[in-house]
C-alpha positions, 0 to 999 in steps of 0.5 A: 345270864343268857339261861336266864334270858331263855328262861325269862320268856318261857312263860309267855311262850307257855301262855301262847301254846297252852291257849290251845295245846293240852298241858301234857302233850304240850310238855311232850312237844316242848322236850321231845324237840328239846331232846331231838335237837340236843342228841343231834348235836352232843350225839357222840357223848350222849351213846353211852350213859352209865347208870348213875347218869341215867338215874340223875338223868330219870330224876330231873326228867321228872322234876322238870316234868313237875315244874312245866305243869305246875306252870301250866296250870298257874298261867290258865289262871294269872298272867304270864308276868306275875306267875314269873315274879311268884315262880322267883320266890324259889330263890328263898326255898334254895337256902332254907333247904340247904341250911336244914340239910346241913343243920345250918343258921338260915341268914338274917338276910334270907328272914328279912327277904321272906317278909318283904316277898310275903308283902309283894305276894299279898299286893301281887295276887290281890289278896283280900280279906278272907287271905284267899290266894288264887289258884294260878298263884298256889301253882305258881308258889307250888312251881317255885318250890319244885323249882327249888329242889330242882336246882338243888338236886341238879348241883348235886346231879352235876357234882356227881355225874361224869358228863354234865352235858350228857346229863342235861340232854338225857334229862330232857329226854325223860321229861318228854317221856314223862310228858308223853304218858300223862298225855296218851293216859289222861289227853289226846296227844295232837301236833300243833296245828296254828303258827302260834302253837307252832312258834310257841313248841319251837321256842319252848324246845330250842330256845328254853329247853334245848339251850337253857336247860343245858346250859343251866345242867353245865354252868351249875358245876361250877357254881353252888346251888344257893348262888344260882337260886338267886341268879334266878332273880332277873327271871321275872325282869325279863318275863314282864318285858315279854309279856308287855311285848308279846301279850300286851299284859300291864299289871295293875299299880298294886300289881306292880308295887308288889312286883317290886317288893319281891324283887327287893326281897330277892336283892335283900336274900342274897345281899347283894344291897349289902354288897353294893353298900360296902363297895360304894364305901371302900371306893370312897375310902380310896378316893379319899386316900 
């Protein structure tokens, strides 16, 4: 719960450095930090990966790579609070993915969800009538599908690497690395050079990158992929209350509406309603008894 409290408030975070950091040099900032800090401390496990945990490592590097840009570029073009809503539609790619992979029915439960976030997704990003999603929701959208197989492929990395935590940490590595020769071909890399671009690297590396990411490589040994897509549901909760409070952002009553919807659609998916249902029903069964 706490990854996703970090997570929850990446995107402000992202908006803050982004007003004034070019998008690659401030992926390089946020992870070289986030490697700095984590090396440091799991010095001792982290001077000897084998081969297979520096191929896992090179492999979510780059897909964590891929996800800061994309959200990047969703928060130039929407707000912090909605680009979170739309980025937790992931959690409906996580179960079609594994349910093809493993040639597997995908659940009443996951279809019924998909329509309802389709519904919050139009209302969310205003979609008139020519159905023209905005470019900060196409990346958003582009960011949750990425997100996707980076939890898929960070259960599989975990089950199969022999030190999760070494594993996270060399993982952070190489997105800074990817993020340093995006930023040297195609920018002029800088350091931050006000306290909110300041404040917004070192949240994003200690608090999102160092801990979150970490953690998220550890704790996803012990659970299954489609279990900890759908954790990933109060994500948007949390980014909305930090949006409100740090950027002063207030969705429009669609905006809202259509917030809600694909909240409801992420309780549906993972039937957590249906569970909820059944408990309140054999709680009354006993008190009945």
């Amino acid at each position: 719960m706490t990854v996703i409290l970090a997570w929850g408030s990446s995107n402000v975070w992202l908006k803050i450095g982004a007003e004034g950091l070019a998008p690659f040099n401030l992926i390089a900032l946020r992870y070289t930090l986030g490697f700095l800090v984590t090396f440091l401390i799991f010095f001792k496990r982290c001077t000897r990966p084998n081969r297979k945990t520096i191929k896992y490592s090179v492999l979510l590097g780059f897909i964590l790579f891929a996800i800061g840009y994309a959200l990047i570029m969703a928060l130039k073009y929407a707000k912090a609070s909605e680009v979170s809503f739309l980025a937790s539609i992931s959690v409906f790619f996580v179960p079609i993915i594994m349910a093809i992979w493993r040639k597997q029915r995908i659940k009443r439960e996951v279809i019924i969800g998909m329509f309802l976030a389709v519904a919050g997704l139009m209302l969310l990003t205003n979609v008139g009538a020519g159905f023209a999603v905005s470019l900060g929701a196409a990346f958003a959208l582009l960011a949750s599908v990425i997100n996707a197989f980076m939890v898929i492929t960070t259960n599989y990395s975990a089950h199969n690497a022999e030190d999760t935590v070494q594993l996270g940490v060399l993982e952070l590595g190489f997105a800074a690395l990817f993020g340093w020769i995006g930023s040297f071909l195609l920018e002029t890399p800088r350091l931050p050079a006000t306290n909110n671009e300041w404040i917004s690297v070192m949240m994003l590396a200690l608090v999102c990158s160092a801990y979150g990411m970490v953690a998220q490589t550890i704790g996803q040994k012990y659970t299954t992929p489609e279990h900890f897509g759908f954790i990933n549901a109060l994500e948007p909760v949390f980014a909305t209350v930090f949006a409100y409070i740090l950027l002063d952002e207030v969705m429009s009553v669609t905006g809202y509406i259509g917030s809600a919807l694909i909240f409801l659609s992420v309780l549906v998916a993972n039937g957590l309603l249906v569970s909820l249902k059944n408990n309140r029903e054999t709680g009354y069964e006993k008190d009945n008894q």
